[in-house]
PLY file of the C-alpha trace (Angstrom):
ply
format ascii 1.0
element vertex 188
property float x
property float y
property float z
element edge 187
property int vertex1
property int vertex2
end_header
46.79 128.19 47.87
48.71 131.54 46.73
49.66 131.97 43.45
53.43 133.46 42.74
53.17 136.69 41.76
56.07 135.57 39.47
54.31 132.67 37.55
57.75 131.46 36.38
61.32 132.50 38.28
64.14 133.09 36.08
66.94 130.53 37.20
64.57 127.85 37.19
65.63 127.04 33.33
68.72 126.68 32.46
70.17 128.69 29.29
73.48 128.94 28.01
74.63 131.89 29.70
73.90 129.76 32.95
76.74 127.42 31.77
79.16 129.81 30.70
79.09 131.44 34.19
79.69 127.85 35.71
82.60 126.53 32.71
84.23 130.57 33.85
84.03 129.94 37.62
85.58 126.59 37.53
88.60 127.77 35.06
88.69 130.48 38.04
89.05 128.43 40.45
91.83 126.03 38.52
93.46 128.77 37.28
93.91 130.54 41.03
94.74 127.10 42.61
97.72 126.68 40.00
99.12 129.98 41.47
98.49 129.69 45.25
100.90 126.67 45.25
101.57 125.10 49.12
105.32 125.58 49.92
107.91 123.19 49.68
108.37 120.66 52.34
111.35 121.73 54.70
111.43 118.87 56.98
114.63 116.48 56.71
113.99 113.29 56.08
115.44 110.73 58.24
118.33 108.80 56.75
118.16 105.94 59.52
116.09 104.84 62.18
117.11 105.75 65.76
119.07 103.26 67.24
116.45 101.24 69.99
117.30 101.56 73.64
118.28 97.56 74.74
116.03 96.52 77.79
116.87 95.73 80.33
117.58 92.22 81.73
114.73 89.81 82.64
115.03 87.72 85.76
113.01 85.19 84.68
115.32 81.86 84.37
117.94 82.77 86.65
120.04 80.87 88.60
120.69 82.65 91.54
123.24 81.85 93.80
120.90 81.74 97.08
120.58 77.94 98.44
116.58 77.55 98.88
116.54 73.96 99.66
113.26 72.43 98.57
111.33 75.93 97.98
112.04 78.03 95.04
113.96 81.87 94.88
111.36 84.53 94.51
112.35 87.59 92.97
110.90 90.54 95.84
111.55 93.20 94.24
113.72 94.93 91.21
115.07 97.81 89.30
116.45 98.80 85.73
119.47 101.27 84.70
122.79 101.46 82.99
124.82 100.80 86.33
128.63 101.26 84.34
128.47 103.74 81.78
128.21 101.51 78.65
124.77 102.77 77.40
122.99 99.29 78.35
120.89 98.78 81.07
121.28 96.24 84.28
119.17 94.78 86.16
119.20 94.21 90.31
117.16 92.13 91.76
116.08 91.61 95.62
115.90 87.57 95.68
114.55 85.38 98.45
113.41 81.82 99.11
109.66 81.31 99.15
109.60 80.00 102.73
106.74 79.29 103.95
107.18 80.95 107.40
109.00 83.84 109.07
111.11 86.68 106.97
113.77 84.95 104.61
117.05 86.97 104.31
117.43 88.54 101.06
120.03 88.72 98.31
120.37 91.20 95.95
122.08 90.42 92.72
122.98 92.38 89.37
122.37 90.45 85.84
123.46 91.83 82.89
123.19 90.32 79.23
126.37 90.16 77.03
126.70 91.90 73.81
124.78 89.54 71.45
123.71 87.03 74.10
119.78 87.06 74.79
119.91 85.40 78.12
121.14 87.17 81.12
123.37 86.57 83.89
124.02 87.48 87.31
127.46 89.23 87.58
127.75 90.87 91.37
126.33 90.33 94.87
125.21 93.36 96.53
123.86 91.78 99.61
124.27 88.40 100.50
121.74 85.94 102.10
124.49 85.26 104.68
123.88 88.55 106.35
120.52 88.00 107.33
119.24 91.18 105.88
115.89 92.21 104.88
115.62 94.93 101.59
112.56 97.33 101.91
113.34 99.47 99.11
115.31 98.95 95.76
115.76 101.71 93.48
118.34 102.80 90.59
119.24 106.29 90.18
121.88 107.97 88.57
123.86 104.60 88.02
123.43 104.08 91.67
121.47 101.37 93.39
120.34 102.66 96.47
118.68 100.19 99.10
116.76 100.38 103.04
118.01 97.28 104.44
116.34 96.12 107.81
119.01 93.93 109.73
119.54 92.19 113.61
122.03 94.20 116.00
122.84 90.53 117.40
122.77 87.14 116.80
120.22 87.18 119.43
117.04 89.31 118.49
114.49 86.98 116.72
114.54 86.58 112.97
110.83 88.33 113.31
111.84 91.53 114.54
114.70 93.30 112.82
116.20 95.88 114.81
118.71 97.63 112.15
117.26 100.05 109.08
119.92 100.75 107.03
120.89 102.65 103.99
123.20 101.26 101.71
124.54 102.67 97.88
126.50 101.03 95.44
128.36 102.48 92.45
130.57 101.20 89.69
133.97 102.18 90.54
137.21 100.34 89.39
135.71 97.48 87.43
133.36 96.72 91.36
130.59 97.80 92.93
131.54 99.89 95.90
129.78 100.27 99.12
128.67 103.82 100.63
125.91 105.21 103.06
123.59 107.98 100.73
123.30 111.32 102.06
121.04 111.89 104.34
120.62 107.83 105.89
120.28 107.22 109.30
120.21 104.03 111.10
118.14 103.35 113.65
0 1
1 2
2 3
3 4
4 5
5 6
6 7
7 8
8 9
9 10
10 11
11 12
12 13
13 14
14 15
15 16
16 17
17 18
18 19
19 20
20 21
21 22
22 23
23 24
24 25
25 26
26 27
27 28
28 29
29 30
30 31
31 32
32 33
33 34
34 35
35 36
36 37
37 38
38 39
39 40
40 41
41 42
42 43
43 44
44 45
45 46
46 47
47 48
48 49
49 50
50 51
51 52
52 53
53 54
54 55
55 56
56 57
57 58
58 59
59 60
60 61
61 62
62 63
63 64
64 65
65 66
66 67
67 68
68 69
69 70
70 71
71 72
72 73
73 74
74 75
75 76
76 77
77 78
78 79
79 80
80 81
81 82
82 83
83 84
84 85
85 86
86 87
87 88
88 89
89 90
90 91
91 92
92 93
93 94
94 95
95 96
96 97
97 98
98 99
99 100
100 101
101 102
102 103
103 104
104 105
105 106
106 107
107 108
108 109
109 110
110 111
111 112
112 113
113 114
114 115
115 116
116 117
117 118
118 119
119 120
120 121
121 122
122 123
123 124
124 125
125 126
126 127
127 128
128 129
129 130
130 131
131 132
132 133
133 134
134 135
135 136
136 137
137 138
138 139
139 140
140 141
141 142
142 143
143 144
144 145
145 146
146 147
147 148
148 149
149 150
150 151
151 152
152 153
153 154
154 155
155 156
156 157
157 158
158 159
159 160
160 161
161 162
162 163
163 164
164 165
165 166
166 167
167 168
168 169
169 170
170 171
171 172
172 173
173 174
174 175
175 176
176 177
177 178
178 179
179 180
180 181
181 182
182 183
183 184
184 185
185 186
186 187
C-alpha cells in the first residue's frame, strides 16, 4: 500500500472559511436569479372556447323510404358535408335492401338533424330505388355529392349485368337538389 505523500489533504476538514464561500455563492446565485427575471407572458388568453363543429348525421335508426319487404335496408355506403351553406353538416347515404340474392337497386337519401333535435331525418331523394340503379361511389365535395351510378339501357338486360356507368352531381340550388353530369363523366 502507498502512503500519500500528503498525509492529510486540505478540504478534507471543513473550517469556517469553507462555509462562508458556500453562504457567498448561494446569495450569488439568489441575488443573480432576482435580476435575470423570465419575460412576461405575451400570449392572449382565450376568452371562450371555440365553438365545436356539429357532426354529422348518423344513419343509424332511420326510416328510409325504400320498401324491403321482409329483409331489412342496409346502409352501402355514405358521406358527410355541409350540402347548403348553413355551417352544419349532412349526411347521404347509399341504402339498399339486404336481399339475399342478385344486386338490389339502390337509394340514396340526405338526413339532416334540426337545430336542437338529436335525431336525424331524411329530407331529399337523390336516387330512387325505382330506377333500378346501382351506386359505386359516393363522395361529398365542395357541397356537392358526386356519385358513379351503374344502370340497365333496357328493361331487358338482366338485373346481373348493368350496362350503364354513370356520373351524376347534385347541388343545393333554390331550396332543391339539382341534377348535373361532373366534368369530365362519361357513360359507357
Amino acid at each position: 500500500m502507498q502512503q500519500s505523500a500528503v498525509p492529510e489533504l486540505a478540504h478534507t476538514h471543513t473550517r469556517p472559511i469553507h462555509w462562508v464561500a458556500t453562504a457567498t455563492a448561494v446569495a450569488g446565485v439568489v441575488a443573480l436569479s432576482s435580476v435575470l427575471q423570465p419575460r412576461p407572458a405575451t400570449a392572449a388568453q382565450a376568452t371562450e372556447a371555440p365553438p365545436r363543429a356539429a357532426a354529422a348525421p348518423a344513419t343509424t335508426g332511420i326510416d328510409f323510404p325504400i320498401d324491403c319487404g321482409p329483409v331489412k335496408a342496409l346502409v352501402q355506403k355514405k358521406a358527410s358535408g355541409d350540402l347548403d351553406g348553413d355551417g352544419t353538416p349532412e349526411t347521404v347515404a347509399s341504402v339498399h335492401c339486404d336481399a339475399p340474392m342478385g344486386t338490389p337497386p339502390d337509394g340514396v337519401y340526405v338526413l339532416t338533424r334540426s337545430a336542437g333535435s338529436t335525431h336525424a331525418r331524411v329530407v331529399a331523394t337523390l336516387v330512387d330505388p325505382k330506377d333500378r340503379t346501382t351506386v359505386t361511389s359516393l363522395t361529398v365535395t365542395d357541397g356537392a355529392v358526386l356519385a358513379t351510378l351503374l344502370g340497365y339501357s333496357s328493361a331487358d338486360v338482366p338485373s346481373c349485368c348493368p350496362d350503364v356507368k354513370d356520373s351524376a352531381k347534385w347541388q343545393w340550388k333554390d331550396n332543391a337538389f339539382v341534377r348535373s353530369t361532373p366534368a369530365g363523366a362519361h357513360s359507357v
